[in-house]
Structure formats: structure tokens, C-alpha cells
C-alpha positions as a Markdown table, in Angstrom:
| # | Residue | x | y | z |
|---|---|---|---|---|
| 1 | Unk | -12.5 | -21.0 | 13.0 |
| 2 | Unk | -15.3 | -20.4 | 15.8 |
| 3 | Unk | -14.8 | -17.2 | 17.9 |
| 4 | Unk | -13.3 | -19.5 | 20.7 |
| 5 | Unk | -10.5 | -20.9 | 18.6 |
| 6 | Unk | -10.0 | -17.8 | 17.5 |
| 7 | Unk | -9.4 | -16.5 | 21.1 |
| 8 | Unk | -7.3 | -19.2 | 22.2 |
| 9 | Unk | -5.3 | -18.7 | 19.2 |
| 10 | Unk | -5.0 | -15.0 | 20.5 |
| 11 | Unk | -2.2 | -16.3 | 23.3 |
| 12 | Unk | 0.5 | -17.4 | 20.5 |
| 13 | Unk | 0.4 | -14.4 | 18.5 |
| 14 | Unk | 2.1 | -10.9 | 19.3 |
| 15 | Unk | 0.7 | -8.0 | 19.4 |
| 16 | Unk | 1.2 | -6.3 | 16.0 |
| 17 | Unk | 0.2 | -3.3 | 13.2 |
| 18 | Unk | -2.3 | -4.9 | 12.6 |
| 19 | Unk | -3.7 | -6.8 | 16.1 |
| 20 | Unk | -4.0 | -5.2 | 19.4 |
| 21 | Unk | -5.2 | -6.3 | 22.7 |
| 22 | Unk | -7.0 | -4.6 | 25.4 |
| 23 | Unk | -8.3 | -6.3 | 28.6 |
| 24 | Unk | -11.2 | -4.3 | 29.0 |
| 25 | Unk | -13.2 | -1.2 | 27.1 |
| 26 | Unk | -12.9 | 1.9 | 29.2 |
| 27 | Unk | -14.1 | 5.3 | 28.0 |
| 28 | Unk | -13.8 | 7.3 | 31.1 |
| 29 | Unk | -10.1 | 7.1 | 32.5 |
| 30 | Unk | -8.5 | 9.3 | 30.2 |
| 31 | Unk | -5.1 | 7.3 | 29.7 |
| 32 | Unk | -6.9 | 3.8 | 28.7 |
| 33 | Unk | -9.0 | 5.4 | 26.3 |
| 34 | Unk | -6.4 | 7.7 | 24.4 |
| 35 | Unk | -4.5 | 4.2 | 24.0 |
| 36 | Unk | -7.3 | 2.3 | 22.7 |
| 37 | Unk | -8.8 | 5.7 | 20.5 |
| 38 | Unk | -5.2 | 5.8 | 18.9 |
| 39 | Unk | -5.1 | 2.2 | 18.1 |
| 40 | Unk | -8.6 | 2.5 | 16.5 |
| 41 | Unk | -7.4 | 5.8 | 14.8 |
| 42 | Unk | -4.0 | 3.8 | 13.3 |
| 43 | Unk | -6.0 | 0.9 | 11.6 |
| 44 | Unk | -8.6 | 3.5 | 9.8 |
| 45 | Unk | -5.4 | 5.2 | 8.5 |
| 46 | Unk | -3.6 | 2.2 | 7.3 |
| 47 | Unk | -5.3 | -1.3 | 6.2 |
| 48 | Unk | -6.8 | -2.0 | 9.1 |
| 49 | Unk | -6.5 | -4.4 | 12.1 |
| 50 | Unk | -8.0 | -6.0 | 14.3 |
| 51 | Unk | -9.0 | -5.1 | 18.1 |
| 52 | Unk | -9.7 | -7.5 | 20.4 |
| 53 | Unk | -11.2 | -6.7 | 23.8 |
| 54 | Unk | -11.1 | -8.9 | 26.6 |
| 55 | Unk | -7.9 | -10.7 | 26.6 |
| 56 | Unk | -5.0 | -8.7 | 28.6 |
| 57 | Unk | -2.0 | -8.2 | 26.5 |
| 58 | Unk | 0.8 | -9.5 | 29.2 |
| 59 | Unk | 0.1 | -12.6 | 30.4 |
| 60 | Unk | -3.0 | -13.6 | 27.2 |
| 61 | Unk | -5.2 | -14.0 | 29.3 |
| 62 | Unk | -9.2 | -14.4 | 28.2 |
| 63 | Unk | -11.0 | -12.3 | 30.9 |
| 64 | Unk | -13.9 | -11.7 | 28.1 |
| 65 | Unk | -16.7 | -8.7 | 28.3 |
| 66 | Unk | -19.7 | -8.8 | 29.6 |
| 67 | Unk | -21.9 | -10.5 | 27.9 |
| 68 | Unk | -24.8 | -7.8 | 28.8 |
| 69 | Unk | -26.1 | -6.4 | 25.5 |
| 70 | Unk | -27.1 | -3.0 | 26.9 |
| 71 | Unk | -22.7 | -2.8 | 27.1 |
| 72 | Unk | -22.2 | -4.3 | 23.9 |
| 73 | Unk | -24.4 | -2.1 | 22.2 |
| 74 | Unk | -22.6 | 1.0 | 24.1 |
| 75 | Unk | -19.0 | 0.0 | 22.7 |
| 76 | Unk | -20.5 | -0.2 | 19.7 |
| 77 | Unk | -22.0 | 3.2 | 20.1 |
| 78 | Unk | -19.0 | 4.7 | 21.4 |
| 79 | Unk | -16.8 | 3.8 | 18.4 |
| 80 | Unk | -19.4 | 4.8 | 16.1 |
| 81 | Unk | -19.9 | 8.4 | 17.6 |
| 82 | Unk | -15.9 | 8.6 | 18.1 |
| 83 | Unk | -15.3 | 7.7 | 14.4 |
């Protein structure tokens, strides 16, 4: 399954222990990011999960991320750092 059928197979499943969705990565509004910090938290302490950013959690819809790298490569710093 490519990423694209993964994400449209994102808007049939329900949020879970082990999925969560987020419509977009923010660090610096301090109730968005306890939320998303706590879900990251909860799958290192169980079995894991998955995370999926870019896709609201209401309605499924695919708003994506940007697909700048500089950004990429700062959510992937973040978590790293945070973790």
C-alpha cells in the first residue's frame, strides 16, 4: 500500500491506542502540543502507534504538510530532541 492509499484508508478507521490524528504539527501553542507530546509519550510506553499528521480527526480530512523539507526535517528534529 502506497502512502496515498494509506491516507485514504485513514477516513474509515477510528482513532485508536494505537492511531492518532492531528491536522497539523504545532510546537508553539501550548495546548496542541501537550496533546500531540502525550500521544507520542503513550506509544513509547506501550507498543507503539502510529501518528499521522495532516489529516484532521473530525471530518478525515487530508489537508497534508508542507511538503518543504527545511519543516520536515524540523518535526523530525523536534521529536528527536523531545524524546
Amino acid at each position: 500500500m502506497g502512502d496515498k492509499d494509506f491516507c485514504i484508508s485513514l477516513k474509515y478507521k477510528s482513532e485508536s491506542l494505537k492511531l492518532e490524528l492531528k491536522s497539523q504539527w504545532i510546537l508553539n501553542k501550548a495546548e496542541k502540543n501537550r496533546k500531540i507530546l502525550n500521544t507520542i509519550s503513550a506509544f513509547l510506553n506501550t507498543k507503539g502507534g502510529t501518528l499521522v499528521i495532516g489529516i484532521t480527526d473530525e471530518k478525515r480530512e487530508i489537508i497534508g504538510i508542507s511538503n518543504n523539507i527545511e519543516e520536515i526535517k524540523k518535526i523530525k528534529g523536534d521529536i528527536e530532541l523531545l524524546f
